[in-house]
PyMOL commands that place a pseudoatom at each C-alpha (Angstrom):
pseudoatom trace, name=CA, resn=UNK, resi=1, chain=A, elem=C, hetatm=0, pos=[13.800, -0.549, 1.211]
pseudoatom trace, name=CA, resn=UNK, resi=2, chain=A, elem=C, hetatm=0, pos=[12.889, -3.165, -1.419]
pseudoatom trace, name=CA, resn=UNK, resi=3, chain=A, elem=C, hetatm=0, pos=[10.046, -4.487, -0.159]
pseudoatom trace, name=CA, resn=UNK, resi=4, chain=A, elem=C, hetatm=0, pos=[7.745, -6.243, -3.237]
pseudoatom trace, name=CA, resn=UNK, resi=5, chain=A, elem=C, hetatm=0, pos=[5.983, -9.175, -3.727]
pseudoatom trace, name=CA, resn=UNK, resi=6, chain=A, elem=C, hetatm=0, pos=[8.983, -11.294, -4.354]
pseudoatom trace, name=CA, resn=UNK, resi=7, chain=A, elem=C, hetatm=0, pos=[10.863, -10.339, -1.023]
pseudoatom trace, name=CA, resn=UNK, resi=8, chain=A, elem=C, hetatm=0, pos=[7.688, -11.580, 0.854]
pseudoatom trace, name=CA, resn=UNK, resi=9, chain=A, elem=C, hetatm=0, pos=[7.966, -15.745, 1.274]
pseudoatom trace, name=CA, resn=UNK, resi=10, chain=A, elem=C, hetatm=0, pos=[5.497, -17.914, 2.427]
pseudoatom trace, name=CA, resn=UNK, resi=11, chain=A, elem=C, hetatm=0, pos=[6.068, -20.765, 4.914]
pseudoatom trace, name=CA, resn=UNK, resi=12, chain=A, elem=C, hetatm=0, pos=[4.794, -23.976, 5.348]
pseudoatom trace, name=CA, resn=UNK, resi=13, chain=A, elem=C, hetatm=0, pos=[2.064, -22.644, 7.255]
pseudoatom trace, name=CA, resn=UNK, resi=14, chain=A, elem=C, hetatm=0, pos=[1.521, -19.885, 4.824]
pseudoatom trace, name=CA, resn=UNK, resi=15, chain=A, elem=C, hetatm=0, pos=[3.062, -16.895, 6.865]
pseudoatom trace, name=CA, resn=UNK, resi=16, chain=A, elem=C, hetatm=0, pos=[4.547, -14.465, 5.135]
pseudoatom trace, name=CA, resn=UNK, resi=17, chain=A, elem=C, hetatm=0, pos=[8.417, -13.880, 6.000]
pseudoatom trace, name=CA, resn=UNK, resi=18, chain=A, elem=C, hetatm=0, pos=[9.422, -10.443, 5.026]
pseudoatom trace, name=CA, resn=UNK, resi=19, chain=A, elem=C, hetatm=0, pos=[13.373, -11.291, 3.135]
pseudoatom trace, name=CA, resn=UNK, resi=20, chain=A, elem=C, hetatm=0, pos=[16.429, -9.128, 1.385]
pseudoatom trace, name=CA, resn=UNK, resi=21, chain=A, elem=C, hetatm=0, pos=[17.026, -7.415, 4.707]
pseudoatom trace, name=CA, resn=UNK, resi=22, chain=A, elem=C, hetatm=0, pos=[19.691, -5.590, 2.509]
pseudoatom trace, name=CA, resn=UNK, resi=23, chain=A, elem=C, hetatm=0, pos=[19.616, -1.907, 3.181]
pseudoatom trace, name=CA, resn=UNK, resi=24, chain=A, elem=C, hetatm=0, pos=[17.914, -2.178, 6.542]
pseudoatom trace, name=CA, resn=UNK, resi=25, chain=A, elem=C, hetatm=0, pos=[21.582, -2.390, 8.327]
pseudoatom trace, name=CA, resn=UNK, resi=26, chain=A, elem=C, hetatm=0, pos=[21.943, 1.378, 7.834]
pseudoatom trace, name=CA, resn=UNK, resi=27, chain=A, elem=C, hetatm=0, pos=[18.849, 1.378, 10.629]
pseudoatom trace, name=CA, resn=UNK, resi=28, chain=A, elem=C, hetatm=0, pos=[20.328, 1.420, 14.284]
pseudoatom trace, name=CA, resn=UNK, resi=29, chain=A, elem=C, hetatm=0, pos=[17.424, 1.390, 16.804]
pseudoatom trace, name=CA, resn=UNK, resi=30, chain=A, elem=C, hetatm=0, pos=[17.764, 5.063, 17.808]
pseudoatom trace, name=CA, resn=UNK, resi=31, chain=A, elem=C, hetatm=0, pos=[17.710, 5.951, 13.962]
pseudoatom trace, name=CA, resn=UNK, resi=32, chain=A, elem=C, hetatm=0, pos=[14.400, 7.213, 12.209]
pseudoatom trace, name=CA, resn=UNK, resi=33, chain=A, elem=C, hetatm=0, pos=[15.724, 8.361, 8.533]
pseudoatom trace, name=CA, resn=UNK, resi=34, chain=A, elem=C, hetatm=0, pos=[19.075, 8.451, 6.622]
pseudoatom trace, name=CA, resn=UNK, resi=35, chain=A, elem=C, hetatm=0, pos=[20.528, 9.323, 3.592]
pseudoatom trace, name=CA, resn=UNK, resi=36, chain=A, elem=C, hetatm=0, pos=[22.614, 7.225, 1.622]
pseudoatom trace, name=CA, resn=UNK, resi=37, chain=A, elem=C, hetatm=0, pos=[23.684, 7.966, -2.151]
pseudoatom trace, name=CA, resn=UNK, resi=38, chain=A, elem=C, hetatm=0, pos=[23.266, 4.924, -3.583]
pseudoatom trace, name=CA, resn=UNK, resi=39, chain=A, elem=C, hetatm=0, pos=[19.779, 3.791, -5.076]
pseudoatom trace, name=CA, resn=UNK, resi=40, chain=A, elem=C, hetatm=0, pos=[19.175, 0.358, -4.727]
pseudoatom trace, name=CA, resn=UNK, resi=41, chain=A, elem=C, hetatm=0, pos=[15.875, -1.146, -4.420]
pseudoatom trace, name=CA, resn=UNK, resi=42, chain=A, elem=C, hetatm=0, pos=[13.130, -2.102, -7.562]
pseudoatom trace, name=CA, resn=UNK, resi=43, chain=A, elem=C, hetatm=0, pos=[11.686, 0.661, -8.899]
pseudoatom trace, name=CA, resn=UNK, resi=44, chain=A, elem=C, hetatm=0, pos=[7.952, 1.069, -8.765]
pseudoatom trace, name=CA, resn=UNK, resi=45, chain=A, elem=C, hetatm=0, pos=[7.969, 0.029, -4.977]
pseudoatom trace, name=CA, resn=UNK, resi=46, chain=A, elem=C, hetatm=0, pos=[10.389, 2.564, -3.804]
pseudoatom trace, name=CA, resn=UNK, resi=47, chain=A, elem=C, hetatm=0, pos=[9.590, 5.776, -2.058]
pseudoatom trace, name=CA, resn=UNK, resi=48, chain=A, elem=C, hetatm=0, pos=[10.340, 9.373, -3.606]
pseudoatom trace, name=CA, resn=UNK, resi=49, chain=A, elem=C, hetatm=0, pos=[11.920, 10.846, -1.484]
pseudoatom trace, name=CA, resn=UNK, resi=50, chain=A, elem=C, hetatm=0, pos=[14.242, 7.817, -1.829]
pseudoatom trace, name=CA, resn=UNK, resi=51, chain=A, elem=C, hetatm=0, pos=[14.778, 7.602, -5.322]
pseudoatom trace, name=CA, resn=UNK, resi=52, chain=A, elem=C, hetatm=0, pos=[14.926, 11.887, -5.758]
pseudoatom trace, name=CA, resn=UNK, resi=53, chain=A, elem=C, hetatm=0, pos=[17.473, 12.451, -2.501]
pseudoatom trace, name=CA, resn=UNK, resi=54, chain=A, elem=C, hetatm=0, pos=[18.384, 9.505, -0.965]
pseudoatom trace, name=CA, resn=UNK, resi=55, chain=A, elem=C, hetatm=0, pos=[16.290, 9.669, 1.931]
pseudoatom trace, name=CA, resn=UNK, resi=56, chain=A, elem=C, hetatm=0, pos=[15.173, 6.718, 3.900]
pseudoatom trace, name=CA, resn=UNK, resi=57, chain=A, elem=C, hetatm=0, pos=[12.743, 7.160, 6.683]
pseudoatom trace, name=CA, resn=UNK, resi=58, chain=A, elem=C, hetatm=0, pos=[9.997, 4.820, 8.523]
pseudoatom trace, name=CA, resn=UNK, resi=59, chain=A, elem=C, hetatm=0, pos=[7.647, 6.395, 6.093]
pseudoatom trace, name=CA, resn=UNK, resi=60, chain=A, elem=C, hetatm=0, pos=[9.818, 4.738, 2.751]
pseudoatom trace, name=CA, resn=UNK, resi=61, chain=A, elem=C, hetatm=0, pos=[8.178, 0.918, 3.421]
pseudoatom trace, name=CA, resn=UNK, resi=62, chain=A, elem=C, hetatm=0, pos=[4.704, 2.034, 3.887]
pseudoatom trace, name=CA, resn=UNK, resi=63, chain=A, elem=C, hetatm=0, pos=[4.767, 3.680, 0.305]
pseudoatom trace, name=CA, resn=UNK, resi=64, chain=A, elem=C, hetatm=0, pos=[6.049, 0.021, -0.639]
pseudoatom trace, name=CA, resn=UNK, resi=65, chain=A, elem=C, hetatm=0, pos=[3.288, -1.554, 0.985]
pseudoatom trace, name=CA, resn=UNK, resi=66, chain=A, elem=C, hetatm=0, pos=[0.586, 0.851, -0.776]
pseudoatom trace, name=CA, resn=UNK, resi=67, chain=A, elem=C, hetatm=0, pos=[2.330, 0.099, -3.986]
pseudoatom trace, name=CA, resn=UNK, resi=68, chain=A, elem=C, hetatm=0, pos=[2.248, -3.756, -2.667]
pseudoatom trace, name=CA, resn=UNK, resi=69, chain=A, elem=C, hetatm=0, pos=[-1.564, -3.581, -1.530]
pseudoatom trace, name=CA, resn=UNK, resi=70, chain=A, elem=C, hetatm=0, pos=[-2.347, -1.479, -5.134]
pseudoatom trace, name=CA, resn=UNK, resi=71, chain=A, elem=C, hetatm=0, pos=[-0.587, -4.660, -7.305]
pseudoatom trace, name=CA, resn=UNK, resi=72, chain=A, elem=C, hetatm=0, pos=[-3.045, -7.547, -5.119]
pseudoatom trace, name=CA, resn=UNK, resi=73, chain=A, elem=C, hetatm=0, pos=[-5.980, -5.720, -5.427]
pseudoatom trace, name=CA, resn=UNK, resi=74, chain=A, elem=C, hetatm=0, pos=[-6.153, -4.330, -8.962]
pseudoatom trace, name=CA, resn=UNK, resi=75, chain=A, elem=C, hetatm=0, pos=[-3.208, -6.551, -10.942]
pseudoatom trace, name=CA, resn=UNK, resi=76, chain=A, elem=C, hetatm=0, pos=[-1.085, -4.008, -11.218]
pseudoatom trace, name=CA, resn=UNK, resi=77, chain=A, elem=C, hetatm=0, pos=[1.014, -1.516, -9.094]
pseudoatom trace, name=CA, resn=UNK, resi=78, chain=A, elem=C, hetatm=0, pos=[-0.058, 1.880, -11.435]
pseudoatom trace, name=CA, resn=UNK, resi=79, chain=A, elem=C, hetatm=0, pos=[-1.819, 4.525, -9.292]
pseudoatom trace, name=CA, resn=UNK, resi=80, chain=A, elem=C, hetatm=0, pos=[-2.779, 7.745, -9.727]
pseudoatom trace, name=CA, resn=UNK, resi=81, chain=A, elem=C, hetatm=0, pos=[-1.021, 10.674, -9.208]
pseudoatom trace, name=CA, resn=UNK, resi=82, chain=A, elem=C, hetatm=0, pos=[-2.196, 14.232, -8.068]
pseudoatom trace, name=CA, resn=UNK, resi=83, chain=A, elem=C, hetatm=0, pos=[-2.036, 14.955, -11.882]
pseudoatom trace, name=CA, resn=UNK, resi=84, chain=A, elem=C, hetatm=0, pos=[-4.344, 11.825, -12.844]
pseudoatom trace, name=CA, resn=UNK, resi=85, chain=A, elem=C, hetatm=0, pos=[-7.710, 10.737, -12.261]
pseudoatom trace, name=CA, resn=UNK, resi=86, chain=A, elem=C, hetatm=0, pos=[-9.013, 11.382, -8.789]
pseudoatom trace, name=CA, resn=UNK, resi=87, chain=A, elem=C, hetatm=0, pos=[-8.284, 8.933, -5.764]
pseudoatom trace, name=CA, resn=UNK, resi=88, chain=A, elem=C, hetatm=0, pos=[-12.305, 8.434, -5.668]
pseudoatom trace, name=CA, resn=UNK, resi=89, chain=A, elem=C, hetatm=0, pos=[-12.457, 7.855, -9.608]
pseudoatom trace, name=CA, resn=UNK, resi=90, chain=A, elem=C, hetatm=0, pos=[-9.450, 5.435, -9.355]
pseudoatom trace, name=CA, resn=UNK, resi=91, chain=A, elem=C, hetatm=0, pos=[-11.441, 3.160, -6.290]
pseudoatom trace, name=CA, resn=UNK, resi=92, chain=A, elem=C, hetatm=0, pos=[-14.755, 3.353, -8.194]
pseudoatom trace, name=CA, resn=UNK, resi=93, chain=A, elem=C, hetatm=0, pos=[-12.752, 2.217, -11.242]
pseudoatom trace, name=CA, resn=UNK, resi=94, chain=A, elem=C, hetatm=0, pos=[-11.211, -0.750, -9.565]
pseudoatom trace, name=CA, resn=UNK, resi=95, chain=A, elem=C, hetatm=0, pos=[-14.833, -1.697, -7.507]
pseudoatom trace, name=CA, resn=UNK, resi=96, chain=A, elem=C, hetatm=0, pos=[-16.515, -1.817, -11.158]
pseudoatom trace, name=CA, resn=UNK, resi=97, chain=A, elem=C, hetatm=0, pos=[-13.424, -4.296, -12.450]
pseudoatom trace, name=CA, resn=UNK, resi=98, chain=A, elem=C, hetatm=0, pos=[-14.000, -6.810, -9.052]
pseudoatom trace, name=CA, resn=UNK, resi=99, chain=A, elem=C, hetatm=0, pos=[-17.979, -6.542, -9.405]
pseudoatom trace, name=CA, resn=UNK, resi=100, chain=A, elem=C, hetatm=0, pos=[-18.151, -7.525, -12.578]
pseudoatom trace, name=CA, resn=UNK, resi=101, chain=A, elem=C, hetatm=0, pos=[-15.690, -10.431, -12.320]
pseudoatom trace, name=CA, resn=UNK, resi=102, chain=A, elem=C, hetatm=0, pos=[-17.397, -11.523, -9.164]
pseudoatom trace, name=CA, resn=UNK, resi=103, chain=A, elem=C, hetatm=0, pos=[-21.251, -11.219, -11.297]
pseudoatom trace, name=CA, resn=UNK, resi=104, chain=A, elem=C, hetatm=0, pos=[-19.898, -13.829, -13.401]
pseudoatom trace, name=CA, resn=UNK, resi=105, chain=A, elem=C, hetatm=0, pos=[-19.573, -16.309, -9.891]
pseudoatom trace, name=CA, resn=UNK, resi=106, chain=A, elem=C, hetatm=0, pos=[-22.991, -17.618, -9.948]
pseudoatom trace, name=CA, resn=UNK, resi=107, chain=A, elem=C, hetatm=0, pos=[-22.544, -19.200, -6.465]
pseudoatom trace, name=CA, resn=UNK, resi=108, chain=A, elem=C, hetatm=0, pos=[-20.755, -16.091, -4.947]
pseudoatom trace, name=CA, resn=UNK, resi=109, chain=A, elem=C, hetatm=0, pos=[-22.987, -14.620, -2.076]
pseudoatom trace, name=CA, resn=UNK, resi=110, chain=A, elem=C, hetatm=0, pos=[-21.075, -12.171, -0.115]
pseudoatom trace, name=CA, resn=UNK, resi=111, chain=A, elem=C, hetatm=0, pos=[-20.861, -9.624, -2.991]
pseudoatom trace, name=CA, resn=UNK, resi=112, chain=A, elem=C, hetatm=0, pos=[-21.344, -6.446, -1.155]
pseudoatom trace, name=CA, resn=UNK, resi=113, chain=A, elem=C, hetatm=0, pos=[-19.192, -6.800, 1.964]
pseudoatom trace, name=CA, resn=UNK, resi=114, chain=A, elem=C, hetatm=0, pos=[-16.323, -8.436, -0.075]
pseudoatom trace, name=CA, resn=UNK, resi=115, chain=A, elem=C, hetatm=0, pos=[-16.492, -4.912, -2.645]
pseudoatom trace, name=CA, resn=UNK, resi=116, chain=A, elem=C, hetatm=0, pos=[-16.773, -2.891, 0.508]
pseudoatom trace, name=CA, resn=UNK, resi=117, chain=A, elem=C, hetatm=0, pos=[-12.845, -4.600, 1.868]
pseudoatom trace, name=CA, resn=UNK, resi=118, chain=A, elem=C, hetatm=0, pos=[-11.416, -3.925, -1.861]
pseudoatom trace, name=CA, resn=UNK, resi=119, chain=A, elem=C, hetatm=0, pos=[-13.030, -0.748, -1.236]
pseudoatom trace, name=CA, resn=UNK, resi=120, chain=A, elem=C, hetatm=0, pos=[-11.046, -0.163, 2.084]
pseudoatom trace, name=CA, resn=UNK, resi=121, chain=A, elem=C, hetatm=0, pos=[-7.958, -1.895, 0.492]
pseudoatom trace, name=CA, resn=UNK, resi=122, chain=A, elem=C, hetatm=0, pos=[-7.418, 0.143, -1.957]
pseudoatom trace, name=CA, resn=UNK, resi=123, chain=A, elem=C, hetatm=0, pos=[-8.478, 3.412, 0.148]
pseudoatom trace, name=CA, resn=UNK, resi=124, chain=A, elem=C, hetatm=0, pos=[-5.498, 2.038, 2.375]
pseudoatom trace, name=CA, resn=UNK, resi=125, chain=A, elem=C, hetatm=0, pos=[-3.210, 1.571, -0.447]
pseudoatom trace, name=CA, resn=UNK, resi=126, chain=A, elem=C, hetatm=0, pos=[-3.915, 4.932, -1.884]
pseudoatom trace, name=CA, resn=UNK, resi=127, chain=A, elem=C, hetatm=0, pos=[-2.957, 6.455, 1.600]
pseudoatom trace, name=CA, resn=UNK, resi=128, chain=A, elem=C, hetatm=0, pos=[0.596, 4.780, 1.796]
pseudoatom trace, name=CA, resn=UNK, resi=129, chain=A, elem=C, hetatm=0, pos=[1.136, 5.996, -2.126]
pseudoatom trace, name=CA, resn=UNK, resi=130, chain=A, elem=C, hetatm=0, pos=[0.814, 9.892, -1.129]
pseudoatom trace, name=CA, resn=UNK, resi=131, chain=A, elem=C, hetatm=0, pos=[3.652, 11.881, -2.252]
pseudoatom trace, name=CA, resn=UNK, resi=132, chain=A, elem=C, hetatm=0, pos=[4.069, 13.916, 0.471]
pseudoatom trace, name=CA, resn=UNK, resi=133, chain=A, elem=C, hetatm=0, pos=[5.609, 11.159, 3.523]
pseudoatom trace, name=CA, resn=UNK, resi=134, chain=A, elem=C, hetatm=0, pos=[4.399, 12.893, 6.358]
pseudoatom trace, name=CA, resn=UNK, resi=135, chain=A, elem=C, hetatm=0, pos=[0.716, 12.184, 4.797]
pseudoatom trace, name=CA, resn=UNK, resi=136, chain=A, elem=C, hetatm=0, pos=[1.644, 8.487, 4.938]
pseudoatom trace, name=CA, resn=UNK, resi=137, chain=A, elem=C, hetatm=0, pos=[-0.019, 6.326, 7.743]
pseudoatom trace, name=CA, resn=UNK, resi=138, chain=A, elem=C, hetatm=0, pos=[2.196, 4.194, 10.498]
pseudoatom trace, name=CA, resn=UNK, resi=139, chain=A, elem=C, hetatm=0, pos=[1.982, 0.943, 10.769]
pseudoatom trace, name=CA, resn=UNK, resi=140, chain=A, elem=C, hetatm=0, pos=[-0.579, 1.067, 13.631]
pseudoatom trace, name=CA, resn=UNK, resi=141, chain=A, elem=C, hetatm=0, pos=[-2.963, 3.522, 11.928]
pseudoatom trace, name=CA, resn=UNK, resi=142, chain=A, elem=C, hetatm=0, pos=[-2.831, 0.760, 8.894]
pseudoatom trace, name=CA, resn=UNK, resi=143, chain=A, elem=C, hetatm=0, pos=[-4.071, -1.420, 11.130]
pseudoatom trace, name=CA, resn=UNK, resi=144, chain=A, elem=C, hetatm=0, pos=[-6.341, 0.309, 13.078]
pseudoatom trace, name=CA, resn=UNK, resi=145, chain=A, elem=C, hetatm=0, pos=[-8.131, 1.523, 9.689]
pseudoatom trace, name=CA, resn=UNK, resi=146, chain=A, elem=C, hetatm=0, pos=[-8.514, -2.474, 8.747]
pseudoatom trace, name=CA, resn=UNK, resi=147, chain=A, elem=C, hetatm=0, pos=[-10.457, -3.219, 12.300]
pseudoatom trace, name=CA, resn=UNK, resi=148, chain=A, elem=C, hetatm=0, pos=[-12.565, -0.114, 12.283]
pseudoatom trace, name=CA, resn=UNK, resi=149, chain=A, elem=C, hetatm=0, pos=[-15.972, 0.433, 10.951]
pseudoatom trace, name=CA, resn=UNK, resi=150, chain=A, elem=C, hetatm=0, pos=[-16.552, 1.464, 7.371]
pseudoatom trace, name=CA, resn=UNK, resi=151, chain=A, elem=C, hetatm=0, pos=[-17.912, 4.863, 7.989]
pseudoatom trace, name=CA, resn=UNK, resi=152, chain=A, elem=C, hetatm=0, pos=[-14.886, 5.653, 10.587]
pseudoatom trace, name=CA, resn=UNK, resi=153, chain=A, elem=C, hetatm=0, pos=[-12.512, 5.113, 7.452]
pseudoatom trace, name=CA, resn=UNK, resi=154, chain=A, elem=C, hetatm=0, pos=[-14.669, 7.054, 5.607]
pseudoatom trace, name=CA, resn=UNK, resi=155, chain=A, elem=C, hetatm=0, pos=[-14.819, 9.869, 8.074]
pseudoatom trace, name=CA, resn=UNK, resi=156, chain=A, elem=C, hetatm=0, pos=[-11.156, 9.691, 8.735]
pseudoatom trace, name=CA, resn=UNK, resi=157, chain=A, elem=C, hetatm=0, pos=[-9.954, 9.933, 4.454]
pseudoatom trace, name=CA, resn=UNK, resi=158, chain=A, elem=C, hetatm=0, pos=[-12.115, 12.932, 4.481]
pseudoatom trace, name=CA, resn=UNK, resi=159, chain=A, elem=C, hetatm=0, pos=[-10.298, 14.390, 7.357]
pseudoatom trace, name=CA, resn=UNK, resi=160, chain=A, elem=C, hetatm=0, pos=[-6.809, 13.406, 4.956]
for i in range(1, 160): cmd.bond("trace and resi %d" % i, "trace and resi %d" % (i + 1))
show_as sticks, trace
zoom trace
């Protein structure tokens, strides 16, 4: 429940070690959600339904790890909202920011496929940022949607 950036450690080997294990004891294996009435956690990287009733679910880190994905790719962890600019305007937004920093590398070559995975990135991130939990992907359709074709994700968000 307070997964961010600065809970996620690097070894010596540069693998990331997930830390602050904190609220995960109120998990027992056979346990998918609870409710607790305290609100710990860093806001920005915690999940509505946490912060507005208390409820934890499987669902509550993969809107931390949109909000994570969000922050790497664009600098920041602001999204938009169902009230804001559009999902598609926020992605073209963020492509123009990366192409025009990568136009000023005058040896950069892969240009295209590298906007195409900030592309899928973000698409990912938005995904894990949706409101509504139950629209959030698992784990394993996270990674699924990083090892399939571009025009499978593309077919899939317009299924979403």
């Amino acid at each position: 429940m307070d997964l961010k950036p600065a809970n996620i450690l690097l070894d010596n080997n540069m693998v990331p070690k997930i830390a602050d294990f904190g609220l995960s004891r109120l998990f027992s294996e056979e346990k998918t959600w609870t409710c607790t009435t305290s609100r710990d956690g860093t806001l920005g990287y915690m999940a509505p339904e946490y912060i507005n009733r208390g409820l934890i679910t499987t669902k509550s880190d993969i809107f931390s790890f949109g909000v994570i994905i969000i922050e790497i790719v664009t600098g920041h962890r602001d999204y938009p909202d169902e009230t804001e600019i559009s999902s598609q305007e926020f992605i073209e937004l963020i492509i123009n920011n990366w192409r025009n920093s990568l136009e000023k590398s005058q040896c950069y070559t892969s240009f295209e496929n590298d906007c195409q995975k900030i592309r899928r990135c973000i698409q990912i991130g938005l995904l894990c940022v949706k409101l509504d939990r139950s629209k959030r992907p698992t784990t394993s359709q996270i990674i699924k949607m990083l090892h399939e074709p571009e025009g499978a994700a593309s077919a899939k968000r317009k299924e979403t």
